[in-house]
C-alpha positions as CSV (number, residue, x, y, z in Angstrom):
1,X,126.3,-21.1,-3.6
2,X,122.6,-19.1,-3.2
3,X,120.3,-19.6,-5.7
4,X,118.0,-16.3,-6.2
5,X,114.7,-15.9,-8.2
6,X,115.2,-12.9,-10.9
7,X,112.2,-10.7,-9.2
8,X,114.3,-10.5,-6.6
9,X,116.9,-9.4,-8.2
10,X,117.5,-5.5,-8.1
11,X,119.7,-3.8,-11.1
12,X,122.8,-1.9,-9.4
13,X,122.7,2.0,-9.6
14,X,125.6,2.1,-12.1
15,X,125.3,2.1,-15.9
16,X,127.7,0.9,-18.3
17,X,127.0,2.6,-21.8
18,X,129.1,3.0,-24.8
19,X,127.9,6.7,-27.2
20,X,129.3,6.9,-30.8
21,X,128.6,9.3,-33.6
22,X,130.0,11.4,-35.8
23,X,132.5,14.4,-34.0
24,X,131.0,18.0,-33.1
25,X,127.5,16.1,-32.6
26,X,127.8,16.2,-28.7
27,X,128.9,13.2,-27.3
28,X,131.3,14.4,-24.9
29,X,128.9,17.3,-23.7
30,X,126.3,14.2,-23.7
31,X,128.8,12.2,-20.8
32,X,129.6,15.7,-18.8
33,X,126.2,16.3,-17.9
34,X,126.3,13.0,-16.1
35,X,126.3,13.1,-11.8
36,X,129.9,14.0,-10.6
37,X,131.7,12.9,-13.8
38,X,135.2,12.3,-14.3
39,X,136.8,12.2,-17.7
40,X,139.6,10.7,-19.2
41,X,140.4,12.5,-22.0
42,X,142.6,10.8,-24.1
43,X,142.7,13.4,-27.2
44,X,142.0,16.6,-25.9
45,X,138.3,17.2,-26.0
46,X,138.2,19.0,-23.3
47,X,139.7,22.1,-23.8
48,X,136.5,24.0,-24.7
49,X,134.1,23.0,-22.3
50,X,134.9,25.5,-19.8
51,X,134.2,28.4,-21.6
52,X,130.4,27.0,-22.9
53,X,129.8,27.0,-19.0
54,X,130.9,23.2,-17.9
55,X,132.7,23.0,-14.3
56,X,134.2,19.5,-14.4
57,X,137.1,17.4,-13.6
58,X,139.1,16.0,-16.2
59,X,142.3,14.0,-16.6
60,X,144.3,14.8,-19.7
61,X,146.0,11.6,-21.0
62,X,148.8,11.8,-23.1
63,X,150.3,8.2,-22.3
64,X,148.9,4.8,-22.0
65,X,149.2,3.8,-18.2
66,X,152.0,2.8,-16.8
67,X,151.9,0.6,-13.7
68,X,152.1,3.0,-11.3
69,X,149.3,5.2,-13.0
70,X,147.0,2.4,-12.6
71,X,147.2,2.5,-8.8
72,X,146.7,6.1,-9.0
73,X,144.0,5.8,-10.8
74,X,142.0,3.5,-8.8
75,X,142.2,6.2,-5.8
76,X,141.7,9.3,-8.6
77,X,138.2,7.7,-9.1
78,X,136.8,6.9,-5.9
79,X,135.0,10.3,-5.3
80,X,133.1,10.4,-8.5
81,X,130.1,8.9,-9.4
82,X,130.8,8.6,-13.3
83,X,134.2,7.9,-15.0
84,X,134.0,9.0,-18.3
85,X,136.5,7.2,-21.1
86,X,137.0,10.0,-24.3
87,X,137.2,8.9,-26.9
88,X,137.7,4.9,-26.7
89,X,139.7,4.5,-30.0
90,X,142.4,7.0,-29.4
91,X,143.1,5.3,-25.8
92,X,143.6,2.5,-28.3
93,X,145.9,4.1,-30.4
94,X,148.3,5.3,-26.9
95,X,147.8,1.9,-25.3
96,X,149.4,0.3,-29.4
97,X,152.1,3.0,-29.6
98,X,152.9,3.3,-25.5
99,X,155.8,1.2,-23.9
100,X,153.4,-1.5,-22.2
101,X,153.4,-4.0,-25.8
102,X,157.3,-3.8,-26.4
103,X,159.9,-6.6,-26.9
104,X,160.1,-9.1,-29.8
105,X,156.5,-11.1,-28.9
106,X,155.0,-7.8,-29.9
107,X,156.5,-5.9,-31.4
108,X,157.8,-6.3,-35.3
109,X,161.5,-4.8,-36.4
110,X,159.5,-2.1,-38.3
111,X,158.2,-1.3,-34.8
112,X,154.3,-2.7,-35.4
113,X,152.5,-5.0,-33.8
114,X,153.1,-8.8,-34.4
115,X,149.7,-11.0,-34.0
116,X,150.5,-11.2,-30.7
117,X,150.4,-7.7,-30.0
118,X,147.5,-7.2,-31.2
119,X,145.9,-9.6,-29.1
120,X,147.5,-8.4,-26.3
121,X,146.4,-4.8,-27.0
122,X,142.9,-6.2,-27.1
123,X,143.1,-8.0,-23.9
124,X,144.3,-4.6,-22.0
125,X,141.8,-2.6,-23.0
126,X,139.0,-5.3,-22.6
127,X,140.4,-5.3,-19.1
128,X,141.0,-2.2,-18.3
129,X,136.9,-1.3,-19.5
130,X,135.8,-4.3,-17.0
131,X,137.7,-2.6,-14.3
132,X,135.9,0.2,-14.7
133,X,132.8,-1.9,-14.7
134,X,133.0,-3.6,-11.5
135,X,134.3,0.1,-10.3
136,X,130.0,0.5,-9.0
137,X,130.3,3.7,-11.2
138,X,128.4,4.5,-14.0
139,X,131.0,4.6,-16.6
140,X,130.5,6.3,-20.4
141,X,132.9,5.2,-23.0
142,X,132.8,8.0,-25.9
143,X,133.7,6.2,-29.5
144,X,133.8,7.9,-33.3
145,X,131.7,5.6,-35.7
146,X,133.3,4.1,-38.4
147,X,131.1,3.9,-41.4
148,X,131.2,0.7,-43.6
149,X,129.7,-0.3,-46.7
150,X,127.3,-3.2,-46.7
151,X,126.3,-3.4,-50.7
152,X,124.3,-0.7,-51.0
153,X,123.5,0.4,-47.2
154,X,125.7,2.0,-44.6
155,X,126.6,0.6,-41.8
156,X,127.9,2.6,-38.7
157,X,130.0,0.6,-36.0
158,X,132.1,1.8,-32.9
159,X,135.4,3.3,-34.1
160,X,138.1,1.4,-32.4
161,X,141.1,-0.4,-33.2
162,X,141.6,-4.9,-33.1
163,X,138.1,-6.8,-32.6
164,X,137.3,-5.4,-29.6
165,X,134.3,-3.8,-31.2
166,X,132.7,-7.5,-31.5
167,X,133.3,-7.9,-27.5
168,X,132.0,-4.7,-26.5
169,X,128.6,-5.8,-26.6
170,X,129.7,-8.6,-23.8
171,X,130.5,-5.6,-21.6
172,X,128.4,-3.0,-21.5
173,X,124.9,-2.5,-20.8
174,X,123.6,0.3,-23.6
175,X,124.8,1.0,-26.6
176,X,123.8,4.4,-28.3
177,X,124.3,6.3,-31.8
178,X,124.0,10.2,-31.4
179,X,123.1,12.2,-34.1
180,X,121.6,15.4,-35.0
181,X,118.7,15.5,-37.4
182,X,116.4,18.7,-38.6
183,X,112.8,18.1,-38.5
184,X,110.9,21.0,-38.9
185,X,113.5,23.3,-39.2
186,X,114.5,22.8,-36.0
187,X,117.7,20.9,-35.3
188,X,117.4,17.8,-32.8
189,X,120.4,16.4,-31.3
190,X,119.3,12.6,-31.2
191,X,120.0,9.5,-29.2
192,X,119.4,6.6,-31.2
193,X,119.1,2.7,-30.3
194,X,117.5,0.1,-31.9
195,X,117.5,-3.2,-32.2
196,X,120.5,-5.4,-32.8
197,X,120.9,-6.3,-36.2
198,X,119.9,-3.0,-37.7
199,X,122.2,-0.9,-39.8
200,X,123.9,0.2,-35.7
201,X,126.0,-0.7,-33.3
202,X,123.2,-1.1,-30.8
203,X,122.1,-2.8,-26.8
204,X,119.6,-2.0,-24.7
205,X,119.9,-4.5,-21.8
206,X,117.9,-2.3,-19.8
207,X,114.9,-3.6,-22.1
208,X,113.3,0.0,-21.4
209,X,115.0,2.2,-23.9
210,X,113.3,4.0,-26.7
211,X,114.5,3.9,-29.9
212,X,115.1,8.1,-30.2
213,X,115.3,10.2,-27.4
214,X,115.9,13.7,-27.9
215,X,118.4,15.3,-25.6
216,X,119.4,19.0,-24.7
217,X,122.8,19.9,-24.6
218,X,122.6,21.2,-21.0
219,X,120.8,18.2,-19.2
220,X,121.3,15.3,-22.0
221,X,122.3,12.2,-19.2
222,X,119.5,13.1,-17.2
223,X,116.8,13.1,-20.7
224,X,118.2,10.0,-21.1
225,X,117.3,8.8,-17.9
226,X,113.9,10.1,-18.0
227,X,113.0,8.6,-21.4
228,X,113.7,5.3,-19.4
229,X,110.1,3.6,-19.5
230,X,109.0,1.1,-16.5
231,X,109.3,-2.5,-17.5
232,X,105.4,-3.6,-18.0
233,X,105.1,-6.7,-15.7
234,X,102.8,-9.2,-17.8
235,X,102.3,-12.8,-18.3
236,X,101.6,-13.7,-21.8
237,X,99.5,-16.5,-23.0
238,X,101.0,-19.1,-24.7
239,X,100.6,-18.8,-28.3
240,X,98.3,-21.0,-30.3
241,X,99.3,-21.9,-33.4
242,X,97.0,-23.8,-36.2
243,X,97.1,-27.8,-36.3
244,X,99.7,-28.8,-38.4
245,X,97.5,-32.1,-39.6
246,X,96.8,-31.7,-43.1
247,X,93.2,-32.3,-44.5
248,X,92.8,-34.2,-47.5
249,X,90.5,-31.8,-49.5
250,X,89.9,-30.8,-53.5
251,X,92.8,-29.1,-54.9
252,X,90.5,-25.5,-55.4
253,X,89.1,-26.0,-51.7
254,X,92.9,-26.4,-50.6
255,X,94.4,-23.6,-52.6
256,X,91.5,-21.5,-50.8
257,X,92.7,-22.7,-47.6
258,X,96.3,-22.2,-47.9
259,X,95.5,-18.3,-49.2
260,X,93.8,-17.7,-46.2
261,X,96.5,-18.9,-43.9
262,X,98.9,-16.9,-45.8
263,X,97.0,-13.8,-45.4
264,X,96.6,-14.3,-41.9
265,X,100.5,-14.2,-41.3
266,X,101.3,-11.6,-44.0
267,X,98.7,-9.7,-41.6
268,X,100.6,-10.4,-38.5
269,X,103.6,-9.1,-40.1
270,X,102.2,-5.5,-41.3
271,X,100.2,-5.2,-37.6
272,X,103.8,-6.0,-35.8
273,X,106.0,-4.8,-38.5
274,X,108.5,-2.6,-36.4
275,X,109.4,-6.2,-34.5
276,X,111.1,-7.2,-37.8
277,X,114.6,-6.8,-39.2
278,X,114.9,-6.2,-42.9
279,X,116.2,-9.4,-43.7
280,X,113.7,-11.4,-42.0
281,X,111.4,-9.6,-44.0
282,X,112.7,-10.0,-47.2
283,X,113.5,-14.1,-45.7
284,X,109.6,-14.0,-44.9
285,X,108.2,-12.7,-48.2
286,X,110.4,-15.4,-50.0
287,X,108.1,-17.9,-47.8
288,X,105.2,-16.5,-48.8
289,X,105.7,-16.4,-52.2
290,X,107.2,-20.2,-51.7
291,X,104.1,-21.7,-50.1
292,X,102.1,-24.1,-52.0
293,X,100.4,-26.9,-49.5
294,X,98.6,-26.0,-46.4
295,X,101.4,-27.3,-44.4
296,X,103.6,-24.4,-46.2
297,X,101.4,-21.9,-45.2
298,X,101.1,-23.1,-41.6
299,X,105.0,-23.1,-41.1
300,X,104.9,-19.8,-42.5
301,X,102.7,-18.4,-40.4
302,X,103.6,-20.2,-37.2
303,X,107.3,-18.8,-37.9
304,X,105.3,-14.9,-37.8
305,X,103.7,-15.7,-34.5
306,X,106.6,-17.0,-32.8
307,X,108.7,-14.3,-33.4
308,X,106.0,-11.7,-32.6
309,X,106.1,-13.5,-29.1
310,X,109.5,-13.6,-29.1
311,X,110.0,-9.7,-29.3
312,X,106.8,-8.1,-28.1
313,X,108.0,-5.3,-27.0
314,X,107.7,-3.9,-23.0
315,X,107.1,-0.4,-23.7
316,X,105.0,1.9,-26.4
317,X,107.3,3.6,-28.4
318,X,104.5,5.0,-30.7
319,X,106.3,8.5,-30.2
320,X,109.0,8.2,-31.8
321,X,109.5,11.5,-33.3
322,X,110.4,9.9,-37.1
323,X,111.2,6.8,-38.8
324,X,110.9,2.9,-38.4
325,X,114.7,3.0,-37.2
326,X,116.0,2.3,-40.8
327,X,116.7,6.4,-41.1
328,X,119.8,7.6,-41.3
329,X,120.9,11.2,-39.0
330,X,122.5,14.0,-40.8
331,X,125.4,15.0,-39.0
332,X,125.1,18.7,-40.3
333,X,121.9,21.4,-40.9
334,X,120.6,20.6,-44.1
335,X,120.1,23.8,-46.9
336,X,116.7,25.0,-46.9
337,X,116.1,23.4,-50.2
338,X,116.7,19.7,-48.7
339,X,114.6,20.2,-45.2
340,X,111.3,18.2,-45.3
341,X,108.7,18.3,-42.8
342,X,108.3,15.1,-41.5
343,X,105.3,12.9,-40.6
344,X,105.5,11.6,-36.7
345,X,105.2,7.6,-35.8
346,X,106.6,4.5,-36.6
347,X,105.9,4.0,-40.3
């Protein structure tokens, strides 16, 4: 057993990175421009990609692997430098309707999946994705987004079949919505990753990812790689935060006391705003409007520091071309009537 210190520690040269979005955006184009790529195309996206100029290799899958196509594959790989998985929830749908889940634990008399199929389909494909992890190769797993209602906002999520989805995360080491969004009159063809918990399926483990980078459709891996900003190395201060001691003072002395505290935090908040999920905000004006004592205010504002600390960012993101991240893309060109100009930065 070796222990190591983590600025030793060097990140491999693969990348593990999951891209959803809408179809016709780009996606597999996107994963072809990778170095020496290899796809797996499990519903024929390939077919056009020669004639827009793309000289590629590419494995058309029609079956889920047998046994014997496993140990094939593991030699098929070796010479590339990215395996490419497209898209991930129709390998799903050959790996539920091929010969490897059959047999009364499975499989129903209708011919579905009993709960133990299902599980079992999981478990595959899980494994089958970590192989290709711990391949050394950067591996891109292309996924359709499945939109869902959450009251009144959308919410998009990988497209794939069983829970899977919720282990994805576990996996990989980016996630990434693409979209395409007009700005100007121009259409942009969008990588998009914010922070968990907003209205995407989202990771940036890399902790030097920008929330949109635009990419071309000839050399869109390697503007990706680009847009990758240098981790800042920094130590921060610890935090002070106010006494929590509360003075015994006149009731109109206090109330002046616990204002000012509370404007201090709500001032926090609007200077570090883009660190903030909805919720919390919504949670943190609640508190606000709440407070009463000095003690109130303090926990309210010690809560605003804390989490500021917690999620200062590592790189400067101030050109973002649009939006605090809660925009949604527009999968098609918008009618002249509907295209706005748009103003630049974060809010």
């Amino acid at each position: 057993m070796t222990i190591e210190n983590t600025s030793e520690i060097k990140p491999t040269g693969n990348l593990v990175m999951v891209v959803y979005g809408k179809g016709g955006v780009g996606k597999t184009t996107f994963a072809a421009t990778a170095p020496d790529p290899l796809i797996l195309d499990f519903e024929n996206g390939t077919k056009y990609l020669g004639e827009r100029g793309f000289n590629i290799q590419v494995v058309r899958i029609q079956d889920w692997f047998k046994e014997a196509d496993k140990k094939d594959l593991s030699e098929v790989i070796k010479p590339f430098k990215t395996i490419i998985l497209d898209p991930l929830g129709e390998a799903m749908e050959k790996l539920i309707n091929g010969n490897t889940l059959s047999g009364a634990k499975y499989r129903q008399h209708d011919g579905s999946l009993t709960m133990s199929g299902w599980g079992e389909a999981k478990k595959q494909m899980r494994n089958f994705i970590k192989w290709l992890r711990d391949s050394g190769k950067n591996i891109i797993l292309v996924a359709h987004v499945s939109e869902e209602k959450n009251g009144e906002e959308l919410v998009n999520r990988i497209q794939v079949a069983t829970k899977l989805r919720e282990e994805i995360p576990n996996i990989v080491d980016v996630i990434s919505y693409m979209g395409v969004k007009t700005l100007e009159g121009k259409q942009l063809r969008l990588l998009y990753t914010p922070r968990q918990g907003d209205l995407f399926d989202s990771k940036d483990r890399t902790g030097r990812i920008p929330v949109t980078i635009e990419i071309s459709e000839e050399n869109g891996f390697q503007d990706f790689l680009s847009a990758m900003k240098p981790v800042k190395k920094e130590i921060k201060e610890p935090v002070k935060t106010p006494e929590k001691k509360e003075e015994k003072t006149d009731p109109k002395k206090n109330n002046d006391v616990v204002t000012e505290i509370l404007k201090e935090g709500a001032a926090l908040i609007k200077q570090h705003k883009e660190l903030f999920q909805s919720y919390e905000l919504k949670q943190l004006l609640e508190e606000y409007n709440s407070a009463k004592t000095k003690n109130d205010a303090i926990i309210f504002k010690e809560k605003v520091i804390n989490k500021i600390s917690e999620r200062s960012t590592t790189f400067d993101d101030s050109d973002v071309p649009f939006g605090d991240g809660q925009k949604e893309f527009e999968d098609d060109q918008l009618d002249e009537s509907e295209k706005q100009k748009e103003e630049p930065g974060i809010f």
